[in-house]
FIKOLZA-1660 file (N, C-alpha, C; in steps of 0.1 Angstrom, whole numbers, plus 5000, padded with zeros to 4 digits):
% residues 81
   i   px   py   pz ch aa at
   1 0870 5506 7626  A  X  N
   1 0881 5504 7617  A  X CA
   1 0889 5492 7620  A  X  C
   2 0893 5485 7613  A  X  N
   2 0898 5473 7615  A  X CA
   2 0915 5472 7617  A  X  C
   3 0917 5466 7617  A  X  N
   3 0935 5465 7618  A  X CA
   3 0944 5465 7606  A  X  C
   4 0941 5460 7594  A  X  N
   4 0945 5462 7584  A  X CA
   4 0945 5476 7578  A  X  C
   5 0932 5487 7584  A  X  N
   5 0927 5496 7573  A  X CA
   5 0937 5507 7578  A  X  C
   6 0943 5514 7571  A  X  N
   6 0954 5520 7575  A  X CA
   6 0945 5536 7579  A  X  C
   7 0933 5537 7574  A  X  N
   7 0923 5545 7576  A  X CA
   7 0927 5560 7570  A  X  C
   8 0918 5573 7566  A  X  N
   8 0919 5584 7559  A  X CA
   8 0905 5583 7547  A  X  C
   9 0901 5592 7545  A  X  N
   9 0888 5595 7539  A  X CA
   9 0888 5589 7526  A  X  C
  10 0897 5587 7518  A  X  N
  10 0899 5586 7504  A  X CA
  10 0904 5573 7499  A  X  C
  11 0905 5565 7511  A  X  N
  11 0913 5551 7514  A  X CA
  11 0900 5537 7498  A  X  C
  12 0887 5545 7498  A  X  N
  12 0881 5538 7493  A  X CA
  12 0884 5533 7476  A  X  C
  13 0891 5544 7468  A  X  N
  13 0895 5543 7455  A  X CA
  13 0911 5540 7452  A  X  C
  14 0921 5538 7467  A  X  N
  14 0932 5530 7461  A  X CA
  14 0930 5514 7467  A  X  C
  15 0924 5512 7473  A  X  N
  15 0922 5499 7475  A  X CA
  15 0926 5490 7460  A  X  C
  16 0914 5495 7453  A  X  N
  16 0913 5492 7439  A  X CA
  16 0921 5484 7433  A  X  C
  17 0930 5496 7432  A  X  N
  17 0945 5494 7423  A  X CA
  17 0941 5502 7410  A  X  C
  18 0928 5507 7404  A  X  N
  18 0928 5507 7397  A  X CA
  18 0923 5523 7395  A  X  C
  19 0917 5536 7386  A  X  N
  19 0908 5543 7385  A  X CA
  19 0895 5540 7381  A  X  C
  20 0882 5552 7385  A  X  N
  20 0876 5547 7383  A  X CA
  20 0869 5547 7366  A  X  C
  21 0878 5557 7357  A  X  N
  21 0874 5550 7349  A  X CA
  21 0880 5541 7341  A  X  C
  22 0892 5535 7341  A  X  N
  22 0899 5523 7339  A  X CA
  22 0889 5511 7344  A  X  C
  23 0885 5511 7351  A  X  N
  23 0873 5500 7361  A  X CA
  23 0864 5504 7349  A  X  C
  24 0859 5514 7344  A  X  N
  24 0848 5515 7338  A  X CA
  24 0846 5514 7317  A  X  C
  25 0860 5510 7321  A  X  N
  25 0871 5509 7302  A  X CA
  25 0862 5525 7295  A  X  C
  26 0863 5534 7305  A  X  N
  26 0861 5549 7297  A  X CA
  26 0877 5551 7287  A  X  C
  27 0876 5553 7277  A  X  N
  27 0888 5555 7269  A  X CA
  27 0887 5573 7271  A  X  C
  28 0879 5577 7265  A  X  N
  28 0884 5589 7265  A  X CA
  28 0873 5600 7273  A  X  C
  29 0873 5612 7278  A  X  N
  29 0866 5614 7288  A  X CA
  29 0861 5630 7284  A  X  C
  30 0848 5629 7286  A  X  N
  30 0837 5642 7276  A  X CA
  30 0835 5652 7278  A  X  C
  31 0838 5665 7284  A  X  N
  31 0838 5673 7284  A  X CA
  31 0818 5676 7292  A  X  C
  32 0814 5672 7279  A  X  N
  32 0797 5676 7282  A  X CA
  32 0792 5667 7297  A  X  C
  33 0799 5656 7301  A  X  N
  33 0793 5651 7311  A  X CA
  33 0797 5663 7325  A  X  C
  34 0789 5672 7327  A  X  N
  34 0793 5682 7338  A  X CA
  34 0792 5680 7356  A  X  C
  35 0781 5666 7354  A  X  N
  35 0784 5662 7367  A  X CA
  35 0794 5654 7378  A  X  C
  36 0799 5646 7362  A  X  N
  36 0810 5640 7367  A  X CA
  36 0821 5644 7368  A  X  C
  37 0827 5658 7361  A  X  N
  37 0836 5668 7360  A  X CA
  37 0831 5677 7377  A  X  C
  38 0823 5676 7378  A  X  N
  38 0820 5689 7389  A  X CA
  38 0827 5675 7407  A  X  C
  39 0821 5662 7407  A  X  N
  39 0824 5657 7411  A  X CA
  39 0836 5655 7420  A  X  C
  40 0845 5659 7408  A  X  N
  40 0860 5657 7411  A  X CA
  40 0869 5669 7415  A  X  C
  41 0861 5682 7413  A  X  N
  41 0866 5689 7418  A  X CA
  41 0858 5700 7431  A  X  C
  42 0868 5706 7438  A  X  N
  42 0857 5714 7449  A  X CA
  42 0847 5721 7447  A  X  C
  43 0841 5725 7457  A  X  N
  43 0832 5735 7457  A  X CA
  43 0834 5751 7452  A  X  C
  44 0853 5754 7456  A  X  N
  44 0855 5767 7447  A  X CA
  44 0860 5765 7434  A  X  C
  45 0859 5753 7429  A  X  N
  45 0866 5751 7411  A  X CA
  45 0876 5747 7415  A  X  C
  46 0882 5742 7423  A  X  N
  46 0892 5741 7421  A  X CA
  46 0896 5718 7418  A  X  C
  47 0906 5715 7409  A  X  N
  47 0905 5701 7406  A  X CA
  47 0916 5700 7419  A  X  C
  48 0908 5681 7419  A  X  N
  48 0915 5673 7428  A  X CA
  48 0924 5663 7426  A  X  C
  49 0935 5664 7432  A  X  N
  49 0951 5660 7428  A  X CA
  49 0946 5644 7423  A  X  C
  50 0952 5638 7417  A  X  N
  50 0953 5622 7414  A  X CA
  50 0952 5616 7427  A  X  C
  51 0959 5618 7435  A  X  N
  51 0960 5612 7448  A  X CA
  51 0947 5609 7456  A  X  C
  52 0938 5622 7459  A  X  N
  52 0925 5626 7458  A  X CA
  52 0916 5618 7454  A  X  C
  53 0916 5621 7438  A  X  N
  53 0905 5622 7432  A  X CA
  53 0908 5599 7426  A  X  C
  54 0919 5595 7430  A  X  N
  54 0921 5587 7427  A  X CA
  54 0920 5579 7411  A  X  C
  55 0926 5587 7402  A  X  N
  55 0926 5591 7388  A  X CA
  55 0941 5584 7387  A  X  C
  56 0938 5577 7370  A  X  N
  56 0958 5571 7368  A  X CA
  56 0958 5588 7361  A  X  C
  57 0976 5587 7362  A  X  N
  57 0982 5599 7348  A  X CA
  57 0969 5603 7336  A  X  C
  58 0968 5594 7332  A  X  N
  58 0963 5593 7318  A  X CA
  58 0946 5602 7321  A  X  C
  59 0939 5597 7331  A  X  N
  59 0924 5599 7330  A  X CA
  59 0929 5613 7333  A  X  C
  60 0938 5615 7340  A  X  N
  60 0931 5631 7350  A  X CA
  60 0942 5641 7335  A  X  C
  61 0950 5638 7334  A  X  N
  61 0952 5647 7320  A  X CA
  61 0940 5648 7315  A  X  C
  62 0929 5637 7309  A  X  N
  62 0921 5640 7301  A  X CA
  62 0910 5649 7306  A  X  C
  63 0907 5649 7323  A  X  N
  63 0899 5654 7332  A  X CA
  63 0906 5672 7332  A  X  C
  64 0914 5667 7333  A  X  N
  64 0924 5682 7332  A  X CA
  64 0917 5693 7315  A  X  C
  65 0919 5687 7308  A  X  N
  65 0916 5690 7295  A  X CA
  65 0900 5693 7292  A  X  C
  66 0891 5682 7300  A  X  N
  66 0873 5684 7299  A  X CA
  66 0870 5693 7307  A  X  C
  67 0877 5696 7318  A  X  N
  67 0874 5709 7328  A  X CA
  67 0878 5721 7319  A  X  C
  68 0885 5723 7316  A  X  N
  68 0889 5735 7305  A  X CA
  68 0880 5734 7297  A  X  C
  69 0876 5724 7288  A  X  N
  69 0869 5730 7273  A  X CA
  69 0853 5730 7282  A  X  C
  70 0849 5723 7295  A  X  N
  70 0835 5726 7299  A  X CA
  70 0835 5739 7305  A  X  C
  71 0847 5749 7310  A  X  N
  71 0844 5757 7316  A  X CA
  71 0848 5770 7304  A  X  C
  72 0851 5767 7298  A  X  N
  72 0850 5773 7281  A  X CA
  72 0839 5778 7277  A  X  C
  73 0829 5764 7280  A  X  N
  73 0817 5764 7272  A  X CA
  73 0801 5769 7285  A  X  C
  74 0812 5772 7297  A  X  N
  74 0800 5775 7306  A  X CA
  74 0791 5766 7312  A  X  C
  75 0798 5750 7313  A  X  N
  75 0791 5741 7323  A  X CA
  75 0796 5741 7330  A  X  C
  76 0802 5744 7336  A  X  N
  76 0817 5749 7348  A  X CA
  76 0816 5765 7351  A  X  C
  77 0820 5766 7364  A  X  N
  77 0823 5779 7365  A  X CA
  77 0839 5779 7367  A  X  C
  78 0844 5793 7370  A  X  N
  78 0859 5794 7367  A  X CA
  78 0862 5793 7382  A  X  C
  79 0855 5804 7392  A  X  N
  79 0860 5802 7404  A  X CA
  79 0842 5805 7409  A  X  C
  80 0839 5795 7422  A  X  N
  80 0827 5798 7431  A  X CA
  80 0826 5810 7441  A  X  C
  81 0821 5818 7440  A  X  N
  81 0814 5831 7446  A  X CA
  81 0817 5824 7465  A  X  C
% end
């Protein structure tokens, strides 16, 4: 670890400055993509804070909203066994 890196596991996505799908000009965010939703949150369902998951306001509202209508639709589970 170097002297600058203030170090912690998650250090890789504020570097940035930015999220990653702002970086990726995603405007709005799909519900049907279930890997990338599963990604962001744990292994018991449960979603990971902004801070975390390194999301602005805006993406993880929308992440907030595709985890509901995927786990609606049963590409999601509600809570892991």
């Amino acid at each position: 670890m170097s002297d600058n890196d203030k170090g912690g596991k998650f250090k890789k996505f504020a570097q940035k400055g930015k999220c990653r799908f702002c970086r990726a000009k995603i405007k709005h965010m799909d519900w049907k993509d279930s890997q990338t939703l599963a990604r962001l949150s744990t292994g018991q369902g449960k979603l990971f804070s902004r801070k975390r998951s390194g999301n602005c306001s805006r993406h993880q509202r929308q992440f907030k909203l595709a985890v509901k209508h995927a786990r609606f639709m049963a590409l999601l589970p509600y809570v892991a066994k």
